[in-house]
PANUTOR-664156 format. One line per field, with one value per residue (C-alpha): z, x, y; residue in one letter. Coordinates in steps of 0.05 Angstrom, whole numbers, plus 5000, padded with zeros to 4 digits. Layout:
pz Z | ... $
px X | ... $
py Y | ... $
lumlum a | ... $
***
This chain:
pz 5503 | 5565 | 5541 | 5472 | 5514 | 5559 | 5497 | 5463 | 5525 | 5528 | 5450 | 5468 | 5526 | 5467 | 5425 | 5479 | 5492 | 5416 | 5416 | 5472 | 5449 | 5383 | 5421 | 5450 | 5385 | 5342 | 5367 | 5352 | 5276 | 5273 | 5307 | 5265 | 5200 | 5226 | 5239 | 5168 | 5148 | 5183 | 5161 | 5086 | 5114 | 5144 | 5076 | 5050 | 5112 | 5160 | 5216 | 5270 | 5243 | 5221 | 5290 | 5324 | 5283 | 5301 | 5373 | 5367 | 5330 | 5389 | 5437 | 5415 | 5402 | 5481 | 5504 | 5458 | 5498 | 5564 | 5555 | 5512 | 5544 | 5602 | 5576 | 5594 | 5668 | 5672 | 5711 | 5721 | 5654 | 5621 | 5544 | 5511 | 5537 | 5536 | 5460 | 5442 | 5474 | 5419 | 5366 | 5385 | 5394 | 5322 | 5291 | 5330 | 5303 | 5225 | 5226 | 5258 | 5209 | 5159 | 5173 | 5125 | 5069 | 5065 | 5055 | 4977 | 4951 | 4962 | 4962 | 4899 | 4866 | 4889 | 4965 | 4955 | 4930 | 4991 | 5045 | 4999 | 5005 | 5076 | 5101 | 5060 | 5090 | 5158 | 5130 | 5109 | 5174 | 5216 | 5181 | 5233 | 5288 | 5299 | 5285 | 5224 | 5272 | 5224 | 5268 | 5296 | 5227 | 5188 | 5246 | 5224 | 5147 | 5130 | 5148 | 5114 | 5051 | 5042 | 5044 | 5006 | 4940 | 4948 | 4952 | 4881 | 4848 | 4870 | 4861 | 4806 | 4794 | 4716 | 4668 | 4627 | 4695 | 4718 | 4697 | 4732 | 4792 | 4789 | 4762 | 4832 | 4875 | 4836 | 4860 | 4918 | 4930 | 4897 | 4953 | 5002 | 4977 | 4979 | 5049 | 5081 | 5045 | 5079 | 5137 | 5145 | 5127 | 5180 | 5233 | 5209 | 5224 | 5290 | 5304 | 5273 | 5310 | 5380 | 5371 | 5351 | 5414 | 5462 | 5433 | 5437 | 5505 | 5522 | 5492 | 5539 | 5602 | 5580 | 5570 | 5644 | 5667 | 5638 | 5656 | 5725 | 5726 | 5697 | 5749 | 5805 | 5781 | 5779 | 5851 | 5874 | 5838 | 5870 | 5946 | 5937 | 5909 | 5964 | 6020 | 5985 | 5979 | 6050 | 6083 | 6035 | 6050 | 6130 | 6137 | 6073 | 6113 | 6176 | 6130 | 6093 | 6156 | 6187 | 6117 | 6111 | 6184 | 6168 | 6104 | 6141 | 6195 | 6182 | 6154 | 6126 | 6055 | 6055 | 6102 | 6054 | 5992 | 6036 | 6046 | 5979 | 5957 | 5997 | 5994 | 5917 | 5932 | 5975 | 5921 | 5863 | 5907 | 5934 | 5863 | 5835 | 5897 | 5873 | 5815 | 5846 | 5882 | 5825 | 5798 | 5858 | 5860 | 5790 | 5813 | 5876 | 5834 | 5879 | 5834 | 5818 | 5756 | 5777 | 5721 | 5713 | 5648 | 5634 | 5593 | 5566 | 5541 | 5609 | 5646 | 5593 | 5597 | 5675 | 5656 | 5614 | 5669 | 5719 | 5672 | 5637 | 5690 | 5686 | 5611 | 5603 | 5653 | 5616 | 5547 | 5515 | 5485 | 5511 | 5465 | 5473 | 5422 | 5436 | 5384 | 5418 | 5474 | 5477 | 5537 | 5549 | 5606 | 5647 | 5713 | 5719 | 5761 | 5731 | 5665 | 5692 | 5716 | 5641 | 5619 | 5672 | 5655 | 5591 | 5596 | 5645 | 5597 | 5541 | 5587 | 5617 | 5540 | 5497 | 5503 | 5449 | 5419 | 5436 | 5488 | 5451 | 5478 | 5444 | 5444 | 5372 | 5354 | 5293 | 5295 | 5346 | 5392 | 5428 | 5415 | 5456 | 5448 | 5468 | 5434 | 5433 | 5394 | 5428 | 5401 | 5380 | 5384 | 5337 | 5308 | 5345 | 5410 | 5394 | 5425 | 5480 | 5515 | 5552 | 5591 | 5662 | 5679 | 5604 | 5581 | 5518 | 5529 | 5605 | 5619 | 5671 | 5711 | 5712 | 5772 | 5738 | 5672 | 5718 | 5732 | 5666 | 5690 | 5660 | 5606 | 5635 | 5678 | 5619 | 5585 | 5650 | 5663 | 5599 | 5593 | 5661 | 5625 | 5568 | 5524 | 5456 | 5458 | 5396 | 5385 | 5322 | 5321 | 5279 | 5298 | 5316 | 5307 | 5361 | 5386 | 5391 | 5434 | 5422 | 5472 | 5450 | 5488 | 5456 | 5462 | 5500 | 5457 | 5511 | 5571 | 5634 | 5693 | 5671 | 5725 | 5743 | 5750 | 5784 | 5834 | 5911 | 5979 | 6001 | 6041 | 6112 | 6144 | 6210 | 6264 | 6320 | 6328 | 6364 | 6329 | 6357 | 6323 | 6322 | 6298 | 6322 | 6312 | 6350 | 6306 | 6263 | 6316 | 6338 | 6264 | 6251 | 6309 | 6300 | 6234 | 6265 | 6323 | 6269 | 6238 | 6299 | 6325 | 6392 | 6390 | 6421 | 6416 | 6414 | 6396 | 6392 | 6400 | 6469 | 6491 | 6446 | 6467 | 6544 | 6513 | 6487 | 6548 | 6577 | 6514 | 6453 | 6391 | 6320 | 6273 | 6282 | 6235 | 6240 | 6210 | 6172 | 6216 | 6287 | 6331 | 6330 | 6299 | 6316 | 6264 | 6247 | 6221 | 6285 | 6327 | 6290 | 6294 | 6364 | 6370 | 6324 | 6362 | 6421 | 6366 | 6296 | 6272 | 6285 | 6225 | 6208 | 6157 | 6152 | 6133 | 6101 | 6071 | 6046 | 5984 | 5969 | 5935 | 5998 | 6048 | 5999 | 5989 | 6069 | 6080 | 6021 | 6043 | 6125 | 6094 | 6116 | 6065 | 6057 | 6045 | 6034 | 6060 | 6052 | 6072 | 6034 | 6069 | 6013 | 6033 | 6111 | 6108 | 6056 | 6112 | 6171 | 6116 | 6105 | 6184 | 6204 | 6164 | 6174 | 6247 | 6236 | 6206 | 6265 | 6312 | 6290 | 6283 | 6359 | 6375 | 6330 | 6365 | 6427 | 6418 | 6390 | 6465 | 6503 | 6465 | 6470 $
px 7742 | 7751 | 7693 | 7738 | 7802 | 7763 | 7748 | 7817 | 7847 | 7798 | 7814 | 7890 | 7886 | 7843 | 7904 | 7953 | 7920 | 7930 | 7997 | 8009 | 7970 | 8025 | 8082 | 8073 | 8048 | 8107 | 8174 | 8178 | 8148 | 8207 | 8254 | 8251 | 8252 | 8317 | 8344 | 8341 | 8364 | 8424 | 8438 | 8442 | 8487 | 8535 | 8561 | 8567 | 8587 | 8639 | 8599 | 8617 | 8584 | 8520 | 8505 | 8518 | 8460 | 8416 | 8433 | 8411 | 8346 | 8333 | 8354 | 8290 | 8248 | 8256 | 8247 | 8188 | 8158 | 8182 | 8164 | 8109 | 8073 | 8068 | 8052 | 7971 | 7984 | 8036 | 8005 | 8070 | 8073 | 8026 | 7990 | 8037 | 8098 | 8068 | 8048 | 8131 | 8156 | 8115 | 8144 | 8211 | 8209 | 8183 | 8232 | 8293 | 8261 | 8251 | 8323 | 8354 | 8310 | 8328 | 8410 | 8401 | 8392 | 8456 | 8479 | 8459 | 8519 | 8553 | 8488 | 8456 | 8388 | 8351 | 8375 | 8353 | 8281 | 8280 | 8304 | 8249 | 8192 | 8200 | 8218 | 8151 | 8111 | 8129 | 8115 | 8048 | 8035 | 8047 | 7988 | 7950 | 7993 | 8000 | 7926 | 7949 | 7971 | 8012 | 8077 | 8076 | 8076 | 8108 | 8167 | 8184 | 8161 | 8203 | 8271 | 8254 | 8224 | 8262 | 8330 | 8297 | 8278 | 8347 | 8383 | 8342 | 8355 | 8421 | 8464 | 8470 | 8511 | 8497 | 8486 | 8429 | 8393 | 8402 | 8333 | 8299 | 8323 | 8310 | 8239 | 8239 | 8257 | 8203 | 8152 | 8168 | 8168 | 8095 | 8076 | 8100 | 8056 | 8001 | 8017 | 8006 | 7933 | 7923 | 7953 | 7899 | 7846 | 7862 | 7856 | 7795 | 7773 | 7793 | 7769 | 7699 | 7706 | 7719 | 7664 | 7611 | 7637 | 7624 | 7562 | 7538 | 7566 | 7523 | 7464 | 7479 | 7483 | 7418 | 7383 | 7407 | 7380 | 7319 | 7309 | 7332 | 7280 | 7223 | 7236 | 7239 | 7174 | 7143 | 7167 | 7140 | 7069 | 7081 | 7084 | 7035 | 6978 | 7010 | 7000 | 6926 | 6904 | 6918 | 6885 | 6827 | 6831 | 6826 | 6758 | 6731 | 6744 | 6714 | 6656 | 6658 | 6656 | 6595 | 6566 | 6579 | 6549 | 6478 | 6470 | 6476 | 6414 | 6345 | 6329 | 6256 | 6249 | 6274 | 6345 | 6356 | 6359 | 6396 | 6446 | 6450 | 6474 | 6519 | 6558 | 6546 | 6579 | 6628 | 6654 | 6653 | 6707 | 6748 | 6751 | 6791 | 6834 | 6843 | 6868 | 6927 | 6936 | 6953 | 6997 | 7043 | 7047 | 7073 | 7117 | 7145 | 7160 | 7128 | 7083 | 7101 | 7071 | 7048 | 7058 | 7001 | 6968 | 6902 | 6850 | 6838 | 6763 | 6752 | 6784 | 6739 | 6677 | 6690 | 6696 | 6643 | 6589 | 6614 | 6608 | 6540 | 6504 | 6534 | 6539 | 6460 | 6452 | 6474 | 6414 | 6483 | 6485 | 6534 | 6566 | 6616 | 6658 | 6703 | 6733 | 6791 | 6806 | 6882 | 6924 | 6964 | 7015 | 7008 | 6982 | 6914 | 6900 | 6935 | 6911 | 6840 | 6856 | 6874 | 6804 | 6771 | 6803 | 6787 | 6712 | 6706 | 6731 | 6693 | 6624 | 6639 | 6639 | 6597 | 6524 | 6492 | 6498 | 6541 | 6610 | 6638 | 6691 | 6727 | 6774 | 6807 | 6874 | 6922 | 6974 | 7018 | 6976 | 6913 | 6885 | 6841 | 6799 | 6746 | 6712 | 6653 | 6617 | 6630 | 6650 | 6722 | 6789 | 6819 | 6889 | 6922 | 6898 | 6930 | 6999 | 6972 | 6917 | 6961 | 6984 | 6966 | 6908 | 6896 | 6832 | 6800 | 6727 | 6718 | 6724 | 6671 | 6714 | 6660 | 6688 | 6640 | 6693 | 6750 | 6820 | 6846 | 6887 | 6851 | 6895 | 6962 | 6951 | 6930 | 6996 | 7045 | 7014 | 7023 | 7089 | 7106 | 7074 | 7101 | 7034 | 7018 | 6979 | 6951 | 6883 | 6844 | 6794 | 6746 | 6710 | 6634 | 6645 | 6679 | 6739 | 6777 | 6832 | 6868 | 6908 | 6963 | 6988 | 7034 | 7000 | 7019 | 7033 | 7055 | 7013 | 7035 | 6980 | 6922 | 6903 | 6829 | 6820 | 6763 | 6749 | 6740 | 6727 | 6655 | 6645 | 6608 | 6567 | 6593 | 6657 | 6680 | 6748 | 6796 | 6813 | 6856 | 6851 | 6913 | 6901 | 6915 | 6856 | 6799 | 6745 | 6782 | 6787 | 6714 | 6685 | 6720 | 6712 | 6636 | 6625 | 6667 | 6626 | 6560 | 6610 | 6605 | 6680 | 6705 | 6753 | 6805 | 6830 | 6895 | 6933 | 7006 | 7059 | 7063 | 6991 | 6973 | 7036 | 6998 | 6927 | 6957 | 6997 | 6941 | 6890 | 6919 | 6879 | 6871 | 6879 | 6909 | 6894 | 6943 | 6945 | 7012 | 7028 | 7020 | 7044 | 7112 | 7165 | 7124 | 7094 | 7037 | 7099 | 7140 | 7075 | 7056 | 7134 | 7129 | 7067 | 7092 | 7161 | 7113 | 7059 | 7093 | 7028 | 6985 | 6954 | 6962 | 6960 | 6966 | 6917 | 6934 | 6914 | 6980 | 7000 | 7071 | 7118 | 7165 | 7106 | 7098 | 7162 | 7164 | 7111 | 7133 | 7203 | 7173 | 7135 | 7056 | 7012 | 6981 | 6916 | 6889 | 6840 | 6781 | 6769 | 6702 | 6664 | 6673 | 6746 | 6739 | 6696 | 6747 | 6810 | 6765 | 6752 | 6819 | 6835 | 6783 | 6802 | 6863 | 6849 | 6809 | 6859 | 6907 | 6855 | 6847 | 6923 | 6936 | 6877 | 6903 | 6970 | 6934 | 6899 | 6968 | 6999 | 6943 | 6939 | 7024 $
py 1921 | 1888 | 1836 | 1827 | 1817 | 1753 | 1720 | 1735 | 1702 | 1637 | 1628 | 1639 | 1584 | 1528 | 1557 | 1533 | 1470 | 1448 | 1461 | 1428 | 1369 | 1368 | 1372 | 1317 | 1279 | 1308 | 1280 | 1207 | 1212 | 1280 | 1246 | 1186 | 1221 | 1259 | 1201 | 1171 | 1240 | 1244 | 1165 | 1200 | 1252 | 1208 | 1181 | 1253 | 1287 | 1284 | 1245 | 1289 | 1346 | 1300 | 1272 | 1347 | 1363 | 1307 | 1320 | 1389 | 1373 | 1313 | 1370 | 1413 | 1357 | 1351 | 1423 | 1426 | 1374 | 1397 | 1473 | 1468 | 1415 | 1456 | 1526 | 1512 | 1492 | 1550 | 1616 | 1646 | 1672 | 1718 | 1695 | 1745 | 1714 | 1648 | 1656 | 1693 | 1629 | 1586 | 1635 | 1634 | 1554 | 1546 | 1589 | 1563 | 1487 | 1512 | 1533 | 1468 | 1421 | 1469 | 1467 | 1399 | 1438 | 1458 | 1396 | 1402 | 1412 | 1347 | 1293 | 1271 | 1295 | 1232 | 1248 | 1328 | 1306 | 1246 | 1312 | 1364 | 1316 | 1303 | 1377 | 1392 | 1342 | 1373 | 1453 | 1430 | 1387 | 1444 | 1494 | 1445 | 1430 | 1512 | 1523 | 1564 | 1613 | 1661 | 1678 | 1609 | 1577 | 1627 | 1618 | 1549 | 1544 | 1611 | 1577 | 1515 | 1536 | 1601 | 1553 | 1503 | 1549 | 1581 | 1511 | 1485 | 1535 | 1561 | 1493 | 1450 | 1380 | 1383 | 1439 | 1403 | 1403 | 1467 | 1481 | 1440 | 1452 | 1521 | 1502 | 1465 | 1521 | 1561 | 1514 | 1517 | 1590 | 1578 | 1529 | 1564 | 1616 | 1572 | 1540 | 1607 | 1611 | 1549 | 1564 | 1623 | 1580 | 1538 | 1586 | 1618 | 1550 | 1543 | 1609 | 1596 | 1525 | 1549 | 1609 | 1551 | 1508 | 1564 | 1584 | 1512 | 1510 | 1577 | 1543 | 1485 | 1525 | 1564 | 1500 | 1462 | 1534 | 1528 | 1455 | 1463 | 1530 | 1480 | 1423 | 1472 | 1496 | 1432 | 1417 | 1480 | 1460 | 1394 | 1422 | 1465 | 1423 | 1372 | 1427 | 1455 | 1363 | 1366 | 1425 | 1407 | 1334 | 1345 | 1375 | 1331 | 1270 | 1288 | 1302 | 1237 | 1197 | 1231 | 1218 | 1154 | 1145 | 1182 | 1135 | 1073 | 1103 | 1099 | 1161 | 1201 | 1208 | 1285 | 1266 | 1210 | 1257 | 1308 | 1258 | 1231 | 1295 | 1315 | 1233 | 1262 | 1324 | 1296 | 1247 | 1294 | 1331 | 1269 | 1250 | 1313 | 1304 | 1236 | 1264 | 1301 | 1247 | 1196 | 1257 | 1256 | 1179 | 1181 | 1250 | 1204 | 1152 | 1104 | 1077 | 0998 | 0958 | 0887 | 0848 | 0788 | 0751 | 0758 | 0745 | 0823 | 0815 | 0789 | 0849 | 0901 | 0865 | 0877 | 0954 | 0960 | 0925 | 0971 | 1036 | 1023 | 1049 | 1110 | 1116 | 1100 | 1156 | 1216 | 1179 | 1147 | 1076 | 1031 | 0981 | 0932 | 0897 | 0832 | 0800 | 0771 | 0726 | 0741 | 0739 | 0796 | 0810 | 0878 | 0904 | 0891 | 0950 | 1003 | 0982 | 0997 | 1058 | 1078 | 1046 | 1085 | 1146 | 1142 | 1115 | 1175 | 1229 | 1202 | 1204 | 1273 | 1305 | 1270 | 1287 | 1250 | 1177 | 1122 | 1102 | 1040 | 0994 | 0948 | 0890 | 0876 | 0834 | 0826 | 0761 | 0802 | 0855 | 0865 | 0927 | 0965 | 1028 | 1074 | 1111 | 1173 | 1217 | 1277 | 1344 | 1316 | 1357 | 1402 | 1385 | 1451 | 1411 | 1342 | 1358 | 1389 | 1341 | 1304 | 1357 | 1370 | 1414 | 1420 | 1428 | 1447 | 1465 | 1483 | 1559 | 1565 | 1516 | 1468 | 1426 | 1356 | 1355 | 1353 | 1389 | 1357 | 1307 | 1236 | 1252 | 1270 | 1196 | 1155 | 1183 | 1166 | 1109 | 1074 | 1095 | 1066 | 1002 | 1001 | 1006 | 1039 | 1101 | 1132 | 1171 | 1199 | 1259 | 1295 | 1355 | 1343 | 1265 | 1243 | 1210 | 1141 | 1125 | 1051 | 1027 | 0969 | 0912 | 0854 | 0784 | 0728 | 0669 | 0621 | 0635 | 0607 | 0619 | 0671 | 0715 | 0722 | 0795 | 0835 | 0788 | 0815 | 0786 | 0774 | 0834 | 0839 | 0896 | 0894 | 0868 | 0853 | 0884 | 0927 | 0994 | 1047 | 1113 | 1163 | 1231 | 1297 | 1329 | 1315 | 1330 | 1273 | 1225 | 1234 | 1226 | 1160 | 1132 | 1146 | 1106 | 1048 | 1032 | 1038 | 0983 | 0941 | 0963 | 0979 | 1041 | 1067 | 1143 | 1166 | 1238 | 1219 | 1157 | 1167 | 1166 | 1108 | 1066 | 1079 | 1049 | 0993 | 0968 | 0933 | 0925 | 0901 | 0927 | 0885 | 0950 | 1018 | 1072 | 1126 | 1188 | 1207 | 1268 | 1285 | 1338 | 1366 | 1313 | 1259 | 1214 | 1162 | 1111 | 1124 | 1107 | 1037 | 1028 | 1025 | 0996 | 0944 | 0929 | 0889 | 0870 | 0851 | 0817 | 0877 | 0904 | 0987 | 1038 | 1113 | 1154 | 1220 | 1278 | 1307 | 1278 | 1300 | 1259 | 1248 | 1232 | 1170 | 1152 | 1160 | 1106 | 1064 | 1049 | 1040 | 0985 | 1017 | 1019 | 1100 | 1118 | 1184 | 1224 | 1223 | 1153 | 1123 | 1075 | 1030 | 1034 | 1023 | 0971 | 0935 | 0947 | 0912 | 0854 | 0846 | 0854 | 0808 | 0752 | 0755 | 0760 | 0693 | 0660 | 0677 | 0654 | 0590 | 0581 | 0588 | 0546 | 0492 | 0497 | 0498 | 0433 | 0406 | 0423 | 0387 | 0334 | 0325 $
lumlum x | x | x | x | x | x | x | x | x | x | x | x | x | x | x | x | x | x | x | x | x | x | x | x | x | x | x | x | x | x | x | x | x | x | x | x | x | x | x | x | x | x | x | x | x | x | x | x | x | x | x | x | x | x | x | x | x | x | x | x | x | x | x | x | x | x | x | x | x | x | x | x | x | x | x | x | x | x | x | x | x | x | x | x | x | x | x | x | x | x | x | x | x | x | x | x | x | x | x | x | x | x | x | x | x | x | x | x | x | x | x | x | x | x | x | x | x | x | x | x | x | x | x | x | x | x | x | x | x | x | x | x | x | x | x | x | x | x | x | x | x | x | x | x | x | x | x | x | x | x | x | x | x | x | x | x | x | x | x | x | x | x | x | x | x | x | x | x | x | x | x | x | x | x | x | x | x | x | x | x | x | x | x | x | x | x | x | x | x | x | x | x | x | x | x | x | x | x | x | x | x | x | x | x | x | x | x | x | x | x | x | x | x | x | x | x | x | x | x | x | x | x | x | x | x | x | x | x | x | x | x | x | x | x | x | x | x | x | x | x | x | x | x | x | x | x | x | x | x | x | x | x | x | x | x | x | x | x | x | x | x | x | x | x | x | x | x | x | x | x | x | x | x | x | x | x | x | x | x | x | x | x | x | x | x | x | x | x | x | x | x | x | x | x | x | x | x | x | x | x | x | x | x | x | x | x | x | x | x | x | x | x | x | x | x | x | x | x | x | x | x | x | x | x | x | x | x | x | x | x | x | x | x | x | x | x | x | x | x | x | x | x | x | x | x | x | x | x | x | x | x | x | x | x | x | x | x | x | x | x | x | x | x | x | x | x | x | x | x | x | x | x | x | x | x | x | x | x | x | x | x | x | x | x | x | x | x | x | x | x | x | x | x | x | x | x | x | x | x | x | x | x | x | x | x | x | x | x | x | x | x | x | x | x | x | x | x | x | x | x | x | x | x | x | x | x | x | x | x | x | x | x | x | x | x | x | x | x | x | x | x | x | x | x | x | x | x | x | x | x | x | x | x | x | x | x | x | x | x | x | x | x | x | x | x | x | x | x | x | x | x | x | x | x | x | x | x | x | x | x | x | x | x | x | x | x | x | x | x | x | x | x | x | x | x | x | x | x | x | x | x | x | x | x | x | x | x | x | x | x | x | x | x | x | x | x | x | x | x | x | x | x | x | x | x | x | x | x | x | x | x | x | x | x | x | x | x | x | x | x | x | x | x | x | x | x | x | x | x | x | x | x | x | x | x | x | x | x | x | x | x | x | x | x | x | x | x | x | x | x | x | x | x | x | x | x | x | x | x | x | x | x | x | x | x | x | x | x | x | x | x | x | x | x | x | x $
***
């Protein structure tokens, strides 16, 4: 009961509300119709008594709108009383606009039908300004039609029409019959109107529940793969740098094999972390498309050359298709990422017969695709494999085919690019997925894509290494002085800021956290502040969303852990020429001096 009586009062206070909303609507077409009214009475009437009554109908026109207005806002006064006040105020207006009617007698039959049409108008208008509400409206029409019928059909001016006019005040007795059906119609439909409101409102709530339940999940996913990427990442790095320095040694036949398999092992594991990496890029929202034009058969063939290797490895053909020299305008980068990701999924499940790629075009798009013959998908699959750590055939967790998330990139990353996605299937013959780009028709400067740095084996520069841990430290700075590097080790902000008074290095590789509150970014920060044209980056092996967004707005590029030495060696490249370059700008400008 007490239940009943909550929603009794919240479809009271939408009650209120409306009539509120009417009152406020209702005086100036009422008032002018009374006005036009009581200009007809005048030339029947003793004026006097005519513009009394038009006062008094202006008069609760006004407190309509005064009291009525108000009745939501108003906590003084309970619904009941709230809801009698309404009652009362409709009944006292019915029997002011109804006083007219009484005027019969002395006007003629064209000025009763003008005052019957409008006081009708107004008993039929207010089945919806009172929400059909039965006092409510029964409180004003009763007055007005009651009088009404009576009038017709009690007073006549002519015999011969004395029939008619009571036919008229039959009528009306049958519409005011009527009104009240309509009348209850009209409140069943606010009823039924406010009930569907508030259960779509319910729904609402449930579903911002539900959504806000979903995201909360997905951040706590988020921190913990984060936190699991970066206890993982630690050791795995440490590991990958001692690696790295035993393959560059010279090494017996037996140590070389050892250590093939475990860089082997090693990258089969920094590559699934790689995956949940890219995830919480795209989570972080850090992840920025750098739009260039390119030749697209040139960026494939790139792919294809790099990939053959490994397709021809697992007995698969390799074939490549071009058919289109089109320029197209995307990030060249991401966009291999996609191919990768899909080359990669396509090699990891197909054991028999061909990986084709292809480059196709119509008058308006480029299309690429890639396609196997692998075991195909089944159609209760298809709105499912884009999903993160889904997988279809892999319940022995075979760590080779993945954590499932090629997919789930390919799909983020071509909607961050705006390309066309679509993919066909049939069971035991394969898959093809087409990716489309729109092509450029007036192509300004095309991009030549795929295209490094000649690399070198070995340098001549300063590092200083930050990291907390020791066993860290000690591991990197290992495989940089194999590289030819002279290092310098460092555990926080304040001991490296020490080092460097007196030696100033050319790189620093920091790692994201350090002891405490400090940081990697508020060490190269301060390193920075004497040195602005030293080069830096972090090094990481936590990959939550805010840690990137951390380094992304400090400016510092991020790297994760674990380092390869394919990446190392391409930061001292990048250091050392640019270290050149700087070189040989301060020795110009100190020839220009001497010579001056």
């Amino acid at each position: 009961m007490a239940n009943a009586r909550i929603i009794d009062d919240q479809v009271g206070q939408q009650w209120l509300q409306l009539i509120a909303q009417h009152s406020a609507r209702v005086p100036l077409p009422v008032g002018l119709a009374m006005i036009v009214i009581a200009l007809i009475l005048r030339l029947r009437l003793p004026e006097p008594l005519v513009w009394a009554w038009l006062a008094l109908v202006m008069l609760i026109l006004y407190l309509r709108f005064r009291w009525l207005g108000s009745l939501p806002q108003n906590t003084k006064l309970s619904f009941a009383a709230k809801q009698k006040l309404v009652i009362v105020m409709s009944a006292i207006n019915g029997t002011v606009h109804a006083l007219c009617l009484l005027a019969f007698p002395w006007i003629s039959d064209h000025e009763k039908l003008f005052i019957t049409v409008l006081l009708l108008g107004f008993c039929t208008a207010a089945t919806g300004t009172t929400a059909g509400h039965r006092a409510t409206f029964m409180a004003y029409a009763l007055p007005v039609l009651g009088l009404m019928g009576l009038m017709w059909a009690g007073t006549q001016n002519e015999v011969e029409l004395s029939w008619v006019e009571r036919s008229i005040g039959l009528l009306i007795g049958f519409y005011a019959i009527t009104l009240i059906g309509v009348a209850k119609a009209t409140h069943a439909i606010f009823l039924e109107s406010w009930t569907i409101r508030e259960k779509e409102h319910d729904l609402n709530q449930q579903l911002q529940q539900a959504l806000e339940q979903a995201q909360q999940a997905n951040f706590a996913k988020t921190r913990f793969l984060a936190a699991a990427s970066h206890d993982l990442r630690q050791p795995l790095h440490t590991q990958s740098m001692l690696i790295a320095t035993l393959s560059m040694r010279q090494l017996d036949a037996r140590s070389t094999q050892i250590v093939q398999l475990l860089t082997e092992s090693n990258a089969t594991l920094a590559q699934l972390l790689d995956g949940l990496l890219d995830i919480s890029k795209l989570d972080a929202g850090i992840v920025v498309s750098n739009q260039q034009q390119f030749r697209m058969q040139v960026l494939v063939s790139q792919h294809f050359a790099a990939t053959e290797a490994a397709i021809r490895a697992k007995n698969l053909l390799p074939i490549l298709i071009c058919e289109s020299d089109a320029i197209v305008e995307t990030d060249p980068q991401l966009f291999m990422r996609i191919l990768r990701n899909l080359t990669d999924n396509a090699i990891k499940f197909t054991e028999r017969g061909q990986i084709q790629m292809a480059v196709q075009a119509d008058a308006q798009f480029v299309y690429v695709s890639v396609r196997d013959t692998g075991p195909g998908i089944l159609p209760q699959h298809f709105e499912h494999i884009f999903q993160e750590f889904y997988q279809i055939e892999n319940p022995e967790r075979d760590r080779t085919k993945g954590l499932g998330l090629g997919l789930s990139i390919v799909k983020r990353l071509t909607d961050l690019l705006g390309i066309g996605l679509s993919f066909t299937s049939s069971l035991h013959e394969g898959s093809k997925f087409t990716l489309k780009l729109p092509i450029v028709l007036q192509a300004t400067l095309v991009a030549e894509v795929g295209q490094s740095a000649q690399s070198v084996e070995t340098f001549s520069l300063t590092v200083l290494i930050v990291d907390d841990e020791k066993a860290v430290r000690t591991s990197v700075r290992i495989l940089l002085e194999e590289l030819g590097c002279t290092c310098m080790e460092a555990a926080s902000t304040a001991e490296a800021v020490m080092l460097v008074q007196g030696n100033r290095p050319d790189f620093i590789l920091a790692d994201f956290r350090l002891r405490g509150d400090d940081s990697g970014i508020a060490c190269i920060t301060a390193i920075k502040n004497r040195w602005p044209q030293i080069k830096a980056v972090l090094v990481s092996g936590d990959t939550a969303p805010d840690r990137q967004r951390e380094a992304h707005d400090a400016g510092i590029r991020l790297l994760h852990k674990p380092l390869s030495l394919a990446q190392l060696k391409q930061e001292l490249n990048a250091v050392q020429a640019s270290s050149s370059t700087l070189q040989r700008r301060e020795s110009d400008h100190e020839r220009r001096k001497t010579s001056d």
